[in-house]
C-alpha positions as CSV (number, residue, x, y, z in Angstrom):
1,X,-12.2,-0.8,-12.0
2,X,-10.3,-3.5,-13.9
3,X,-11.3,-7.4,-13.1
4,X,-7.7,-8.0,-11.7
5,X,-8.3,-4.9,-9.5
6,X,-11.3,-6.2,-7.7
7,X,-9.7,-7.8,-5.2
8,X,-7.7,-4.7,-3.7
9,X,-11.0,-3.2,-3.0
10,X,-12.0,-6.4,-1.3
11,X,-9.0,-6.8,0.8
12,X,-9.2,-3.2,1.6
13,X,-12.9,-4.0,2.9
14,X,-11.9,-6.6,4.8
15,X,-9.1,-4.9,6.4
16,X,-11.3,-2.5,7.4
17,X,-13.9,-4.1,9.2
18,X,-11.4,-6.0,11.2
19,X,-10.0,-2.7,12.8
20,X,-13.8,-1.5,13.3
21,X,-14.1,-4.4,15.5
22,X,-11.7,-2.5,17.7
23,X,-14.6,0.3,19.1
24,X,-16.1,0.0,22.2
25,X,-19.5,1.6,23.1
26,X,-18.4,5.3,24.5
27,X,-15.3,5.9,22.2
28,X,-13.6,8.7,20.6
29,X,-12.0,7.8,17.7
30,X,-10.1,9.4,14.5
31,X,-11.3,9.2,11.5
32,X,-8.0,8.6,8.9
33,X,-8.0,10.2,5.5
34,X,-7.6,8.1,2.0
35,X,-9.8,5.3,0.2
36,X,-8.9,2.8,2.4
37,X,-9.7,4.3,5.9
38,X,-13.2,5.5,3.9
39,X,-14.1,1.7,4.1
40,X,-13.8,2.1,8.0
41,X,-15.3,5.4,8.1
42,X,-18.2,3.2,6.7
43,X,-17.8,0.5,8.8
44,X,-17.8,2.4,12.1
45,X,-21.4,3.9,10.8
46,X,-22.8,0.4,10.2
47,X,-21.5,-0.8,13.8
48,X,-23.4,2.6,15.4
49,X,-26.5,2.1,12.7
50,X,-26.3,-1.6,13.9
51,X,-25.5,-2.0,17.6
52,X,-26.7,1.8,18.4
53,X,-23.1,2.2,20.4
54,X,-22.1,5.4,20.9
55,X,-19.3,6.8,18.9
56,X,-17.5,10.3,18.6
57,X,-15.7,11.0,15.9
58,X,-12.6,13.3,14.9
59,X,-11.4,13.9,11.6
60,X,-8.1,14.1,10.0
61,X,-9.5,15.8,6.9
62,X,-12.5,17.4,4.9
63,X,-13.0,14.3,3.3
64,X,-12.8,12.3,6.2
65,X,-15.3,14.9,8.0
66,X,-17.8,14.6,4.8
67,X,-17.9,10.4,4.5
68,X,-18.4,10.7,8.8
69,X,-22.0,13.1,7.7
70,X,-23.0,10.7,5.5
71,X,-22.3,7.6,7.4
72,X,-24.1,9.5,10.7
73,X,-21.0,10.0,12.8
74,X,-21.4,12.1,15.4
75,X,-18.3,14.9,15.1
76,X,-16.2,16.0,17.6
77,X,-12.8,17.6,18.6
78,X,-9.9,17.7,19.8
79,X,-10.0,19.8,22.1
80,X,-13.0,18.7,23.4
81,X,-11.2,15.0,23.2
82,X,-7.6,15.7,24.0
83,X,-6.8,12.0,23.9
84,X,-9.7,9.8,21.3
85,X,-9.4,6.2,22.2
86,X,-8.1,5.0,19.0
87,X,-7.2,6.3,15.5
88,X,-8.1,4.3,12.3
89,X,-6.3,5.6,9.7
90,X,-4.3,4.0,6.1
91,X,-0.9,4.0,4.8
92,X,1.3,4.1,1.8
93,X,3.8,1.9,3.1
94,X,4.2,-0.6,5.9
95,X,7.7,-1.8,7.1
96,X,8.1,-4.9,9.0
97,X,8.3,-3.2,12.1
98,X,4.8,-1.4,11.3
99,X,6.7,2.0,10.6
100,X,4.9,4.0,7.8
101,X,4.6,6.1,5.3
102,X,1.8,8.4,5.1
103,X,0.8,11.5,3.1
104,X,0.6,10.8,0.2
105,X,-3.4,11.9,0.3
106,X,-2.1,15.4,2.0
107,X,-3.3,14.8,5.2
108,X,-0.4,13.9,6.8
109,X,-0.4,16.7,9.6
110,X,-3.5,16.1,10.9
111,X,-3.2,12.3,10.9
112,X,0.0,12.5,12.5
113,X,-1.4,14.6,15.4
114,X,-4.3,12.5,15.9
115,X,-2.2,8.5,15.8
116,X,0.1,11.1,18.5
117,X,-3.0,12.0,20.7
118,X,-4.4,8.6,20.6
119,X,-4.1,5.3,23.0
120,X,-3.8,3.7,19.8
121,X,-3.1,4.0,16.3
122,X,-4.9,1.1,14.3
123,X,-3.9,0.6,10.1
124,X,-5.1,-0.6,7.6
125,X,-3.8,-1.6,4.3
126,X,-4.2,-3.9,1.2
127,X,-0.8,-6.4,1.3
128,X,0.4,-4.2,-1.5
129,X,1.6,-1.6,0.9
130,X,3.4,-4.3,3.0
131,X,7.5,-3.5,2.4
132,X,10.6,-5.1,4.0
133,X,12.1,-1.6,4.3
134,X,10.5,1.8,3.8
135,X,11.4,3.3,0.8
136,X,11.1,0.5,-1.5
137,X,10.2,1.1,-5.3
138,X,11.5,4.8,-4.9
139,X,8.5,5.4,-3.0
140,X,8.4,9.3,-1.8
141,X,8.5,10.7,1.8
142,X,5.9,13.5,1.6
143,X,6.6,16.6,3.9
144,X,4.0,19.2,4.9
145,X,5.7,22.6,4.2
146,X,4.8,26.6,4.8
147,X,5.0,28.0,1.3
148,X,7.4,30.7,2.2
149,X,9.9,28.0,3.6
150,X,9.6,26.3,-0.1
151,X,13.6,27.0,-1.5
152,X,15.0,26.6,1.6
153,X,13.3,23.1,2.9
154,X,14.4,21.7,-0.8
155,X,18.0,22.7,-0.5
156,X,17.9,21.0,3.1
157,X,16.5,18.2,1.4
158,X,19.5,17.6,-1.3
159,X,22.1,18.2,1.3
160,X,20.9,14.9,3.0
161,X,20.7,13.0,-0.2
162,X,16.9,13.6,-0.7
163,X,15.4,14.0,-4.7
164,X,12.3,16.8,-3.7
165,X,10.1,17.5,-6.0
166,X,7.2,20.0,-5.1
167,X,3.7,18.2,-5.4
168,X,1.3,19.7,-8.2
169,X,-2.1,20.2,-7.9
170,X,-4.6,17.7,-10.5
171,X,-6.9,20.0,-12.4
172,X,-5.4,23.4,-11.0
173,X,-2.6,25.4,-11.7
174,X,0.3,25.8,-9.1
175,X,0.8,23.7,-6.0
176,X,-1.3,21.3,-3.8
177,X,-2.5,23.4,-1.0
178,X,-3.2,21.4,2.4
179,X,-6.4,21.9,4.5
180,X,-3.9,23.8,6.3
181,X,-3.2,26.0,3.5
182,X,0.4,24.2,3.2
183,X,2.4,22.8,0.5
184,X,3.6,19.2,0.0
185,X,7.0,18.3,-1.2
186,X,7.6,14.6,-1.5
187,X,11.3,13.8,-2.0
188,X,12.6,10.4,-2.4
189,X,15.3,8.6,-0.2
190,X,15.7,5.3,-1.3
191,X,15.6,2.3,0.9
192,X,15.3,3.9,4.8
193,X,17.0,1.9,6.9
194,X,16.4,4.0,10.0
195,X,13.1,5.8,9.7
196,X,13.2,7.2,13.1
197,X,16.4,8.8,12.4
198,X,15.3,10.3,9.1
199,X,12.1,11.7,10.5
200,X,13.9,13.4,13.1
201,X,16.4,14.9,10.4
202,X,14.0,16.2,8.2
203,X,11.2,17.4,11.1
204,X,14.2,20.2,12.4
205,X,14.4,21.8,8.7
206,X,13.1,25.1,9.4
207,X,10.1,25.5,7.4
208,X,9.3,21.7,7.6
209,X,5.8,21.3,9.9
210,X,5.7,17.9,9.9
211,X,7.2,14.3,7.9
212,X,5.3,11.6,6.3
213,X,7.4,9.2,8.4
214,X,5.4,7.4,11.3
215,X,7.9,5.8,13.3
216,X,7.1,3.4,16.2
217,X,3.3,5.0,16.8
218,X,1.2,1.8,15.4
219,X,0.4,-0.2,17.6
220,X,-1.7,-2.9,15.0
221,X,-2.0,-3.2,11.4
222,X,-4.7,-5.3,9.1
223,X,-3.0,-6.3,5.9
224,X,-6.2,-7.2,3.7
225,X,-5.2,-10.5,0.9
226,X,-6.3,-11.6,-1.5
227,X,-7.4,-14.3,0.9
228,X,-7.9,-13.1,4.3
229,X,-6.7,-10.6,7.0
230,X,-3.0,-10.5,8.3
231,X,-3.4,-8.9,12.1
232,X,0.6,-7.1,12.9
233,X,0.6,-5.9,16.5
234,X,3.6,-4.1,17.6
């Protein structure tokens, strides 16, 4: 890590242990996916190792489900727990009415359903992912797609202005599979002015399981600073 990097780790710490302050004794809670919801993953085992409250928790991914093991949370479901208390999850980007991006980690299926099933969706952030609008810096909307659906969903795409580009795996040939055995194509916008709007577009492409727009589900966001914790509540 480089010495002008420290801090993002820091405010990403921070950030975290705000939102952990959010579990009650008795909770069900999801677990988000990404290095930044792995801080809270860790802070929700200290507040159980500490306080011995009582904690379920459900996770958004097979990362998420392997940093709950070691940090001792108990695992459940959702079936078993149709409707968890809270979710704690990250994002990519942050608009000022807390709309998100998400997915850029592939787990944007699962999250999604879990900040859905939840009372309340709780993100966390360092102030770099704070934008004015969505979209900003060319950022990508990522899009969870069945692999058969592949030409299709990216001629979709074009016809509403969209640049996709299918998401490569790192140290693999071919694709990025999903923990849902699903591909990612993340296809850029520009500035959205109406995420809602877009997400609804983009969800009714047939082949498309679900968008890495989050519109109007958070309900409060921790912005870690480089001095301090921003608290956004919808």
């Amino acid at each position: 890590m480089k010495p002008n990097e420290k801090w993002i780790e820091e405010a990403k710490k921070n950030a975290a242990r705000e939102a952990a302050k959010h579990l009650k004794d008795g909770f069900i809670v999801g677990l988000g996916s990404g290095s930044t919801a792995a801080y809270a993953i860790e802070e929700i085992g200290k507040r159980i190792e500490r306080e011995g409250i009582n904690v379920l928790g459900v996770p958004t991914s097979y990362q998420a489900f392997m940093l709950a093991v070691k940090n001792k949370i108990p695992i459940t479901t959702l079936e078993e727990h149709p409707n968890p208390d809270l979710t704690i999850d990250g994002a990519d980007q942050i608009d000022e009415h807390l709309n998100l991006i998400k997915g850029m980690g592939g787990a944007l299926l699962k999250e999604k359903i879990l900040a859905k099933a939840s009372k309340e969706l709780v993100i966390i952030a360092d102030e770099r992912k704070k934008v004015k609008t969505l979209g900003e810096n060319n950022h990508p909307v990522p899009m969870e797609v069945i692999p058969f659906s592949v030409p299709l969903v990216i001629d979709n795409i074009k016809e509403l202005g969209g640049k996709p580009v299918l998401r490569k795996g790192i140290k693999k040939v071919g694709p990025v599979i999903t923990d849902n055995n699903n591909i990612i194509i993340d296809a850029k916008f520009g500035l959205i002015h109406d995420p809602e709007e877009l997400e609804n577009k983009l969800k009714v492409i047939t082949g498309v399981v679900d968008v890495g727009i989050f519109s109007n589900i958070a309900k409060y966001v921790y912005i870690g600073k480089r001095s301090g914790v921003e608290k956004l509540v919808k």
